[in-house]
C-alpha positions as CSV (number, residue, x, y, z in Angstrom):
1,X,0.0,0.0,0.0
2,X,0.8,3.5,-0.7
3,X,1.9,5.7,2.4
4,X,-1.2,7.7,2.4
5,X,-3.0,4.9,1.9
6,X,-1.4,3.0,5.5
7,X,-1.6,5.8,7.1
8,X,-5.4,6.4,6.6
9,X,-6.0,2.9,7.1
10,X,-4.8,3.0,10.3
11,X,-6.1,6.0,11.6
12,X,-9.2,4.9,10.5
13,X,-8.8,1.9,13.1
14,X,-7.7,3.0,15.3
15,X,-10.5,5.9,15.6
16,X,-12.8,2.8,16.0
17,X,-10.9,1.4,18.6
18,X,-10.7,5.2,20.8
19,X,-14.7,5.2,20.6
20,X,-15.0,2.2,21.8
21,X,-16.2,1.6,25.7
22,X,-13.5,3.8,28.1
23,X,-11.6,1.5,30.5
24,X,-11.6,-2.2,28.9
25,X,-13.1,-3.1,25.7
26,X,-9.7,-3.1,23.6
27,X,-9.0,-3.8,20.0
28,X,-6.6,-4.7,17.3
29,X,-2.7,-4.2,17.7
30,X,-0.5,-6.0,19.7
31,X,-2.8,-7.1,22.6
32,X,-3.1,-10.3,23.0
33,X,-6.4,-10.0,25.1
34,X,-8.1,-9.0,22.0
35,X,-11.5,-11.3,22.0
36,X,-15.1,-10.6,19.9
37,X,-17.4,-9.0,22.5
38,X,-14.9,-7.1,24.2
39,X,-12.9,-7.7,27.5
40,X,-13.0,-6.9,30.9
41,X,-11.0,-4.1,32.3
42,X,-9.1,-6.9,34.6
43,X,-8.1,-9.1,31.7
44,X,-6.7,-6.0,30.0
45,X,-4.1,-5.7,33.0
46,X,-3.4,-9.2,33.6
47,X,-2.4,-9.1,29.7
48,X,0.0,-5.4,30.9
49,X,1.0,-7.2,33.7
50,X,2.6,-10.0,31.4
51,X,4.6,-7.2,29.5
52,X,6.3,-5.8,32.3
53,X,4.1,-3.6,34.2
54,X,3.5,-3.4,37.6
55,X,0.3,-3.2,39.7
56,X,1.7,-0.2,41.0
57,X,2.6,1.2,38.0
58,X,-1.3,0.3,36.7
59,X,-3.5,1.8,39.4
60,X,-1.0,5.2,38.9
61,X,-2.9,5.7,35.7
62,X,-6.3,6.1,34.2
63,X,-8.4,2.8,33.6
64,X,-9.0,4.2,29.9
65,X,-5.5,5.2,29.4
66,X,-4.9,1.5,29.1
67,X,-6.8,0.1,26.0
68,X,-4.4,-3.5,25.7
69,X,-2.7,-1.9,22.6
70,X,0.7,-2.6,24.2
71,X,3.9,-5.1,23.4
72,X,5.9,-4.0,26.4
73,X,6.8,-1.6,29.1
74,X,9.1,1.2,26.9
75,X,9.3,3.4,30.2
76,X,10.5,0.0,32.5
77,X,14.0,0.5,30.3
78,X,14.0,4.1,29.5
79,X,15.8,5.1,32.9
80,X,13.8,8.3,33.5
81,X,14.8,11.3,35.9
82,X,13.6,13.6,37.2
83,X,13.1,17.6,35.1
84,X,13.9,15.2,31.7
85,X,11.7,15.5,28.7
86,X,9.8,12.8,27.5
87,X,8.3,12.3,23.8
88,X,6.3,9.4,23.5
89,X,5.9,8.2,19.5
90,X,2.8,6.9,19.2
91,X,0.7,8.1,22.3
92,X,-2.3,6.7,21.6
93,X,-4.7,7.3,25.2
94,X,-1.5,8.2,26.8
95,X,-0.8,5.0,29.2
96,X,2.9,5.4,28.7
97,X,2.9,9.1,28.7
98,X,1.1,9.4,32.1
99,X,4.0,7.1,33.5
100,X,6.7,8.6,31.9
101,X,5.0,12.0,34.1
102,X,5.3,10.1,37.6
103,X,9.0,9.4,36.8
104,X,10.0,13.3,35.4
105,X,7.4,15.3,38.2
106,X,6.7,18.7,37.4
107,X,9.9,19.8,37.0
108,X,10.1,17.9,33.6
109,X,7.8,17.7,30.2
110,X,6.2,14.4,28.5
111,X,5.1,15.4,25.1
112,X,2.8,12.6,23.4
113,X,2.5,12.2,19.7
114,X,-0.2,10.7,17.8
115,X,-2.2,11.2,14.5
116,X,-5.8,10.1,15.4
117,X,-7.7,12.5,16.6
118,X,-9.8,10.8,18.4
119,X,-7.1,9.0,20.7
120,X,-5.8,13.0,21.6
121,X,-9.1,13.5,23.0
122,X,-9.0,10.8,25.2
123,X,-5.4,11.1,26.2
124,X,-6.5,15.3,27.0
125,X,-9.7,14.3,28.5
126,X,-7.6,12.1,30.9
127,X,-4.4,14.7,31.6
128,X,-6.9,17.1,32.7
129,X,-8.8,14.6,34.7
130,X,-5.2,13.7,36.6
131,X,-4.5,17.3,37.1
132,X,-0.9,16.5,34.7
133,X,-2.3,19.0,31.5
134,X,0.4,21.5,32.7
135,X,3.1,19.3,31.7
136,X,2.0,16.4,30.2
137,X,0.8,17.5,26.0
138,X,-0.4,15.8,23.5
139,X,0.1,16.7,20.0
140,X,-1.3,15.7,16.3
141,X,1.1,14.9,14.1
142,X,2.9,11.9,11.9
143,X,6.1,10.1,13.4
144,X,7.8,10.8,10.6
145,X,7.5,14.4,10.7
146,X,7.7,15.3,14.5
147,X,6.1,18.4,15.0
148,X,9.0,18.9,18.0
149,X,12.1,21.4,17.8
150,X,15.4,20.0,17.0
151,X,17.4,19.0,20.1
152,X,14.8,19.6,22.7
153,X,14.2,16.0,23.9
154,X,16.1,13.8,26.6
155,X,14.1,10.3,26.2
156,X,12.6,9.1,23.3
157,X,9.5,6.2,23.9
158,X,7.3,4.3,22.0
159,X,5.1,1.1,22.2
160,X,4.3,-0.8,19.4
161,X,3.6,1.9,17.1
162,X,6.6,2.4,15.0
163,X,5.8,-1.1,13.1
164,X,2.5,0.8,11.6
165,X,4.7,3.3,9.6
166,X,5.3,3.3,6.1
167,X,8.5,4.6,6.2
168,X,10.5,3.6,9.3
169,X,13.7,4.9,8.5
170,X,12.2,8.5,8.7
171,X,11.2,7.8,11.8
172,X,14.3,7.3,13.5
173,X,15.9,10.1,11.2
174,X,13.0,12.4,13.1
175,X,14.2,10.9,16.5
176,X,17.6,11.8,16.0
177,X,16.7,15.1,15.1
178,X,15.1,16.0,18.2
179,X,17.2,14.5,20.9
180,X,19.8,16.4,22.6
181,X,23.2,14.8,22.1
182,X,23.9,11.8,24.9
183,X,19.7,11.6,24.1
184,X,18.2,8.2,24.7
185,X,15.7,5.8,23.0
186,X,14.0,3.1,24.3
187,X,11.2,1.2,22.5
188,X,8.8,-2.2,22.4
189,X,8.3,-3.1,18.8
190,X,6.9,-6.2,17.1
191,X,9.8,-7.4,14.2
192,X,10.0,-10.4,12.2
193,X,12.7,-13.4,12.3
194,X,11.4,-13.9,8.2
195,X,9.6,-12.1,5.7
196,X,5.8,-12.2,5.8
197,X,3.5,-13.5,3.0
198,X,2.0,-11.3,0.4
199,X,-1.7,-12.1,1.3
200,X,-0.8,-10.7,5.0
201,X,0.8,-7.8,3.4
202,X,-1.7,-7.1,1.5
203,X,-4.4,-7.0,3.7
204,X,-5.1,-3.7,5.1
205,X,-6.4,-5.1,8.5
206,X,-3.1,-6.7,9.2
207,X,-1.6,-3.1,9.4
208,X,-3.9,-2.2,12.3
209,X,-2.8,-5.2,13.7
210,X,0.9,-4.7,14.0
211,X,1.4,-7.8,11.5
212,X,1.4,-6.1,8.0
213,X,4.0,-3.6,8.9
214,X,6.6,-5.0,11.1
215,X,9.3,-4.9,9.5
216,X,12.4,-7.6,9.4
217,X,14.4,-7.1,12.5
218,X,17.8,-7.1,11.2
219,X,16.2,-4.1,9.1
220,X,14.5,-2.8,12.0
221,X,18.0,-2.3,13.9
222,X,20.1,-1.1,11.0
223,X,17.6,1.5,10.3
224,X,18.6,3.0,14.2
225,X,22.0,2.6,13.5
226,X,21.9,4.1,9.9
227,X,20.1,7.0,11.6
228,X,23.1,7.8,13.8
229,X,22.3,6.2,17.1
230,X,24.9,3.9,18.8
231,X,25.3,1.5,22.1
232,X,22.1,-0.3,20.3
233,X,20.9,-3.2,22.7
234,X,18.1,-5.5,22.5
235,X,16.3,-8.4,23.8
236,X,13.3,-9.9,22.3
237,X,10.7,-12.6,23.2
238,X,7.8,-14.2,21.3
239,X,4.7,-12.2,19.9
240,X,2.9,-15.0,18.5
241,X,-0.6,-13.6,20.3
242,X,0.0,-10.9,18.1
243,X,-1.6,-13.5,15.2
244,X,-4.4,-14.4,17.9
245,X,-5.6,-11.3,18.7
246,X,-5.9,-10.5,15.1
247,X,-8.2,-13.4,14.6
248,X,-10.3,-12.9,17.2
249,X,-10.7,-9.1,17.3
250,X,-14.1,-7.6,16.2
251,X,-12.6,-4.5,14.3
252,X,-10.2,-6.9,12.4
253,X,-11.7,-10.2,12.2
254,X,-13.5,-9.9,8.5
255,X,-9.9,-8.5,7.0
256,X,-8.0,-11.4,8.7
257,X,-10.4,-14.0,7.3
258,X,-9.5,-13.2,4.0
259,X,-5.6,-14.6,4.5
260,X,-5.2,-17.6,3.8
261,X,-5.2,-19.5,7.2
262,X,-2.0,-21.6,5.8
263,X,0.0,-17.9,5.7
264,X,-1.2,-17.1,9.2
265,X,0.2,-20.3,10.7
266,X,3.5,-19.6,9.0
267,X,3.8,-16.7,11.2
268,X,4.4,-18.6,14.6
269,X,7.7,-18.5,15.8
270,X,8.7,-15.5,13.4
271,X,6.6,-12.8,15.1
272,X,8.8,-11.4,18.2
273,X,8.3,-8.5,20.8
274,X,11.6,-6.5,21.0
275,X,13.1,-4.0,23.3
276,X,15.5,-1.8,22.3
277,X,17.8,1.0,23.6
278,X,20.2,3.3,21.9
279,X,21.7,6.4,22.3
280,X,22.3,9.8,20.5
281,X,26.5,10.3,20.6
């Protein structure tokens, strides 16, 4: 698909998913809690808790901040301190950018980016709510044209988002652009061990769901590199609900069903959840 074309896709779906119920009724992306009917609120943290996060860490932010949309914990390896400045790729309801706020206070800035409008209004809805609208922002905009000043930004995050872009490489380009120098990243991604099938990659749905766009990892990690970052590290562990959730979510199900079911069991073992770090010299 054409840029344009991805990206309006998944806006588009993930507009549906921000209307849906506040506080547990999830959909599409990397959650593997995904199920047709909706989920409770508790199986949505039981499936956070899994990727890192604590029960502290979850009653510290709204309920509907938390829509099961994640493939790790990107501010449980960011290192955050205190009066740092935070940009979040990819904000979505803001469940990683409300965290990121506990760790900076007041004396620092989290600035979330996200192009659906209708996730902004839930993320603002809930800053103001939490009293954090004074310095916690969130802004519209694409990741691969950050509407953020050159050098202004300690800490880059981002969770699971940076698989849905058309143009990855841009992406990290941006985020070079606007850290300061010594600048860190730290992101949870969904890459591929092997290249995916053409009926996967050509189904529109599969974007939404974090399959169609993830991109080869060895790909994945020279793109940070060939955008200037350095001290790259990494672990990674299996994503195979990713595939599940797919199958099973209402928003994506009728897409999905059009892939051939012998390309979707190819996936197991080649879908992985990865954590990375790197650093701006």
């Amino acid at each position: 698909m054409k840029k344009k074309t991805i990206h309006e896709t998944v806006r588009a779906g993930y507009a549906s998913i921000a209307r849906g119920p506040a506080g547990g009724d999830p959909a599409g992306c990397c959650g593997g809690n995904a199920a047709a009917g909706g989920v409770s609120a508790e199986a949505v943290r039981d499936y956070s808790r899994g990727l890192g996060y604590s029960d502290e860490e979850l009653a510290q932010i709204p309920a509907d901040a938390n829509m099961g949309l994640s493939c790790g914990n990107p501010t449980a390896i960011a290192a955050l301190r205190p009066g740092e400045t935070v940009l979040d790729l990819g904000s979505g309801a803001g469940m990683d950018a409300f965290l990121a706020a506990r760790q900076v206070g007041e004396t620092g800035r989290v600035i979330g980016i996200d192009m659906t409008p209708e996730m902004l209004a839930r993320a603002r809805d809930a800053a103001t709510r939490q009293g954090v609208a004074h310095y916690v922002e969130f802004r519209e905009g694409y990741i691969e044209q950050l509407p953020v000043v050159s050098e202004s930004v300690d800490v880059i995050i981002s969770n699971c988002v940076i698989n849905l872009s058309p143009d990855k490489p841009a992406v990290f380009r941006e985020a070079f652009r606007v850290l300061k120098s010594g600048g860190r990243l730290a992101v949870s991604d969904i890459c591929l061990s092997a290249p995916l099938p053409a009926s996967i990659l050509e189904a529109a749905a599969s974007y939404i769901a974090c399959i169609g766009g993830a991109m080869l990892a060895d790909d994945y990690l020279d793109a940070i590199g060939a955008a200037g970052f350095t001290d790259i590290r990494w672990e990674r562990s299996s994503a195979d609900s990713v595939v599940q959730a797919a199958c099973h979510d209402p928003i994506l199900a009728e897409s999905i069903r059009s892939i051939d079911p012998a390309d979707l069991a190819s996936l197991s073992g080649t879908i992985w959840s990865y954590r990375i770090e790197a650093r701006k010299p």
